[in-house]
N, C-alpha and C positions, 0 to 999 in steps of 0.2 A: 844665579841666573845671569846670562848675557843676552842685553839689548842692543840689536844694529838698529840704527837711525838711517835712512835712505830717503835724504830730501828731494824737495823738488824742482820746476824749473826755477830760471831766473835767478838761481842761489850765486852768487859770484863775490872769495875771500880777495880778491886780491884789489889792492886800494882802499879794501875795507877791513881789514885783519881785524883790529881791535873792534868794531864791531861786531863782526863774524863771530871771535873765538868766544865771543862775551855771551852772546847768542847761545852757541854752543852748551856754554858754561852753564847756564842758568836752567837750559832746557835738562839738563843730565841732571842737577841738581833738583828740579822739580820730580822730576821720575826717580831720585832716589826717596825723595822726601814723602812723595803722595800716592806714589804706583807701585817702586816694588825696593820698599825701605830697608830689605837685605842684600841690599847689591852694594858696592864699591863703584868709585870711579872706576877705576881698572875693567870693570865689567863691559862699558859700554865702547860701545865702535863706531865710529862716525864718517864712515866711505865720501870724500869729497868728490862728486862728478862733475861739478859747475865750469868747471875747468875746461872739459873738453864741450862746452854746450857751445849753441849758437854764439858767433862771433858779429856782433854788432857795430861792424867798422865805423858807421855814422851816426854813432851814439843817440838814437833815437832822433833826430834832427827833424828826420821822417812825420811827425807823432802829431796830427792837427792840434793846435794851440788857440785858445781863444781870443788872440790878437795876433794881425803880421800880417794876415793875409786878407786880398783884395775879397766882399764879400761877391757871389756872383751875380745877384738880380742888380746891374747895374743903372744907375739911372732913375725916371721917376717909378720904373715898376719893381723898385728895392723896399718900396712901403717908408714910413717916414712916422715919428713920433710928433702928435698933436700938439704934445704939451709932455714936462716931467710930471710922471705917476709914483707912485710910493704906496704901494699894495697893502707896507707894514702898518701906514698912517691915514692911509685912506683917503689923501689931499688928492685933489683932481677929481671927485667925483663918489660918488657910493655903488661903482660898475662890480658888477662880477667875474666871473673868469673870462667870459667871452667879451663881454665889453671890454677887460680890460687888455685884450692881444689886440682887441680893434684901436684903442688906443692907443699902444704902442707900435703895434703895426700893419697898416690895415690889408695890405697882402698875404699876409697871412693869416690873420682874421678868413679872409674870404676862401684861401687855400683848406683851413680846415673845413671851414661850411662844406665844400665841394666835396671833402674826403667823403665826410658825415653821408652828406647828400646820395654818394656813389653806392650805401648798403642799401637802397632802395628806389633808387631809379637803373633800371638794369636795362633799357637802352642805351645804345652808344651813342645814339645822333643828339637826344634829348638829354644827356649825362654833358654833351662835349659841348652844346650850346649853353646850359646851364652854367659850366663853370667858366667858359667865356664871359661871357657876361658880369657873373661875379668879378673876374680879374679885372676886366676891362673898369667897370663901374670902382674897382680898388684904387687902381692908377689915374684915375681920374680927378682926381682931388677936391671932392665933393662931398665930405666929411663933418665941416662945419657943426653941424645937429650933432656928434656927439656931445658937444657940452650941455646937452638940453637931455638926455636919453640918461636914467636912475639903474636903471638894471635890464639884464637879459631878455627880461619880456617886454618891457618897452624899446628896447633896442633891436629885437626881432620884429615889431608892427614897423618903426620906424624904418629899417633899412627895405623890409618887402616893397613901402610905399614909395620909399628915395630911388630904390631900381627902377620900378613901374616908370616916375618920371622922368629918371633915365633914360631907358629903354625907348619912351616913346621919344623924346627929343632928338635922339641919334636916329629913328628912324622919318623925324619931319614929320610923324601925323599925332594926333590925340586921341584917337582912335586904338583899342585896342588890338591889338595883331591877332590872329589865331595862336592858339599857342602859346601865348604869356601866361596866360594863369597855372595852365602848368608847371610851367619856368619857376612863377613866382612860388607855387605850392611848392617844387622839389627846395625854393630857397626855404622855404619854414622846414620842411623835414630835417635837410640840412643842420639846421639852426639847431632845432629841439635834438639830433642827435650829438649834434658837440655839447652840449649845456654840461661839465662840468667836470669834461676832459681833456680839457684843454689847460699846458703847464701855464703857470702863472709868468709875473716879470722873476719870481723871487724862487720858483722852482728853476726858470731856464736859466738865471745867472749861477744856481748850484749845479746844473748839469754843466753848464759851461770848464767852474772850476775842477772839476772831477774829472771831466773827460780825459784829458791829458791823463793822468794816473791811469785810469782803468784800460785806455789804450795801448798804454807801456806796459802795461802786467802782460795785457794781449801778444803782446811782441816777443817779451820775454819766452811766454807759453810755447810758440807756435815757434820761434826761431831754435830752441832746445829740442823741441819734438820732432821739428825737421832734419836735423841733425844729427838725434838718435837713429829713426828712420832710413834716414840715407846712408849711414854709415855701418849700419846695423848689418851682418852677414844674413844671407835666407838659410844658412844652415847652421844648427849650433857646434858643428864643429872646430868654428872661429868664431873669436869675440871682438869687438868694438872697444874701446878705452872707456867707454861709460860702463858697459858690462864687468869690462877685466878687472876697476877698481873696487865696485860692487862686491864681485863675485871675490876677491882678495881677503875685502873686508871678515864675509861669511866664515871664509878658511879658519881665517884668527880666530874669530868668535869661538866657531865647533872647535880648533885645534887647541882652546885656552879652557874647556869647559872640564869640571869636575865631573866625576863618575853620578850619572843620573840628573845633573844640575841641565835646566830650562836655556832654550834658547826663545827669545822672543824676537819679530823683525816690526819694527814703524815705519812705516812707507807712507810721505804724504806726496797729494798732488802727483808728478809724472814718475814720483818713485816707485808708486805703486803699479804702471804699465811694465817698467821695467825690472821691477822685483817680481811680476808674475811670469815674464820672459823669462828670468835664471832660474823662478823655482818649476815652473814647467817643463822646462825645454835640456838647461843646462849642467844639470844632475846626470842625465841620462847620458849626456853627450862625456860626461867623465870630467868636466869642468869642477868639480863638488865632491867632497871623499863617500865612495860608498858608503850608506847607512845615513846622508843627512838629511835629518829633519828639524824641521820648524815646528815648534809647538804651537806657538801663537802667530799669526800673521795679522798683522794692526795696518787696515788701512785709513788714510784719515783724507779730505778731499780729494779723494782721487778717481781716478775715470779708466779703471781695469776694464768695468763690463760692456764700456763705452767702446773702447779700444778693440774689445771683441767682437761685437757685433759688428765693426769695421773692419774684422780680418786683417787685423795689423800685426799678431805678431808672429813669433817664427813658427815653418808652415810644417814643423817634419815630426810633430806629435801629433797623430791619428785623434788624440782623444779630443784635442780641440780645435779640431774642424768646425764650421759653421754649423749651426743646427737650427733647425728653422720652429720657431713659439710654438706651442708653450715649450718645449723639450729646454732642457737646461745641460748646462756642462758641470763636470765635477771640478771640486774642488782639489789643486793640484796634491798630485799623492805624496809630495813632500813636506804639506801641511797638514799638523792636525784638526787646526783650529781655525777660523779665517773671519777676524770682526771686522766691520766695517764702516764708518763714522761717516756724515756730512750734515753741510750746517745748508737749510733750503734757503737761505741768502746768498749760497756758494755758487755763483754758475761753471765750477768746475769740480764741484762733489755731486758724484753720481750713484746711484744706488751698484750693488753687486749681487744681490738673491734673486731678483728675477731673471738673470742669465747663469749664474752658477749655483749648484745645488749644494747647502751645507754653508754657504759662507751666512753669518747674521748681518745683518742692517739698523742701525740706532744712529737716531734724529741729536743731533745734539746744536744749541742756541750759543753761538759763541756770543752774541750781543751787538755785533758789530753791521756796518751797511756791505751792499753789494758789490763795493769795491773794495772794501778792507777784510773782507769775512773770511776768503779765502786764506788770509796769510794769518787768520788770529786763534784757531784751536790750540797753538800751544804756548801762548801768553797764558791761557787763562789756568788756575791753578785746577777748579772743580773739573777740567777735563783731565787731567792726572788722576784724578782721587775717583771717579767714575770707570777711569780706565782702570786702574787699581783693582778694585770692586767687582767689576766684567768680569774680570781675569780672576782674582779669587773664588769667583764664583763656581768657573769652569774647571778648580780646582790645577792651577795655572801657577797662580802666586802664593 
């Protein structure tokens, strides 16, 4: 059997050899060990295209950071911390989620009310005085009584009746206006619809740290795709330097294969938009020796069907033109087989059977969060030995 490996974005050896080839190393070794334990190194092919991906001259410098820069509510309407809270320990008070963003910052405290407030006050006039009011009454620094207020419900009676007092002092009368109890009702809707969506101190300083990372995966994504893209010919009678080392790779593969011996391809991430462009498009065009096929095509987070529905890739195969739901597109004629893996924490693994007919679709849990998921189906060994397994199954391995 011969496996081609065709990664995906953001992959870049150079500055990083020893970790790259180590990578390499370990992933080939997992796939002989757990997926297809009669193969040799010598089997496997590893087409490096990171090379010609997006060139990120200012080294993400670009990338929001959660210190450096100026925050933008400047001033007293920046909201302002009471007191230190410590969510883990409780000190400051026995508040809940909303008390406890009021306490940390009551601009936004009142920002989310308003959100809340907007799925149910559907005028503009009575939506736009409402959160007036709120903001105004935030920056205002008239706050004090949170240290009296225990939780949610008490600190919803107490803020409705702190506004009222508000509201009537800024207008000079005691007297209630028309109109305020409105106001003051849309503040309790409000209120009751944030009650217990709103991130805490201890989720927004984990979103904070993460940010940076899952911004830079973004960059990585989006600057390699644009690249292939832009570079890419609209006819496969020429190819791009990401395609040509690809398509190199394959050569070897088929031109190294014993009489009836497998050829398998893993495509993760944007390998797989660009492993569906050669094996669609590029066979035909004479890039690929007459007769080649792929028996297995292994996609693994990757966003082929996505890509399609977008009409991105090259335009001069009839068969896969746009086609409009439920109608599905076939699966390219130079695969047999076409599996297709993502983990639902992956915001870049997309299914592939509801636009292509014949490819399968399996859910697999790499264990990992929404920012690490994407890169971690082949640390884990059990995704080898399932792959394995798939493919045995189909009478493959």
């Amino acid at each position: 059997m011969k496996v081609v490996f065709v990664h995906g974005v953001a992959t870049r050896r150079e500055g990083h050899e020893h970790e790259f080839d180590s990578s390499v190393a370990k992933r080939t070794a997992l796939f002989r060990q757990l997926s297809f334990p009669s193969t040799q190194e010598s089997d496997y092919f590893n087409p490096y295209w990171g090379r010609f991906g997006g060139n990120d001259a200012y080294q993400g410098s670009y990338v929001p950071r959660a210190t450096g820069t100026e925050t933008f509510g400047a001033g007293a309407a920046a909201g302002k911390a009471l007191f230190a809270f410590d969510p883990a320990s409780g000190s400051g008070g026995t508040g809940t989620q909303l008390l406890r963003t009021a306490m940390r910052d009551q601009v936004q405290a009142a920002d989310d009310i308003a959100i809340a407030a907007d799925r149910t006050i559907y005028d503009p006039r009575e939506f736009s005085e409402l959160a007036a009011a709120l903001h105004d009454y935030a920056v205002a620094e008239k706050w004090e009584w949170l240290f009296l207020v225990r939780n949610d419900t008490e600190f919803q009676n107490r803020l409705v009746s702190e506004l009222d007092v508000f509201l009537k002092s800024r207008a000079g009368t005691s007297e209630e206006a028309f109109g305020w109890r409105d106001l003051l009702d849309g503040v309790r809707s409000g209120i009751n619809g944030v009650w217990g969506s709103v991130i805490n101190a201890a989720s927004d300083k984990a979103m904070l740290e993460f940010k940076g990372r899952l911004t830079t995966s973004a960059v990585g994504f989006l600057g390699d795709t644009c690249r292939y893209l832009a570079e890419r010919p609209d006819t496969p009678t020429s190819q791009n330097a990401i395609t040509s080392e690809v398509v190199a790779s394959l050569r070897s593969a088929w031109d190294d294969r014993r009489a009836g011996e497998k050829l398998v391809v893993v495509a993760h991430s944007f390998g797989g938009p660009v492993m569906f462009d050669v094996l669609s498009t590029y066979v035909q065009a004479g890039a690929l020796p007459e007769g080649f096929k792929v028996d297995a095509f292994v996609t693994v987070g990757s966003q082929v069907a996505f890509f399609q529905t977008m009409d991105l890739y090259v335009k001069d195969i009839a068969a896969y033109a746009p086609v409009a739901p439920p109608q599905k597109l076939p699966v390219p004629s130079t695969v047999d087989y076409w599996l297709n893996v993502f983990d639902l924490a992956d915001p870049l693994g997309f299914k592939a059977s509801p636009v292509f007919a014949g490819a399968d679709d399996y859910q697999f849990d790499t264990g990992a969060s929404l920012v690490t998921a994407h890169s971690s189906y082949f640390s884990r060994p059990s995704f080898y030995s399932r792959l394995g397994q798939r493919l045995k199954d189909r009478g493959i391995v």
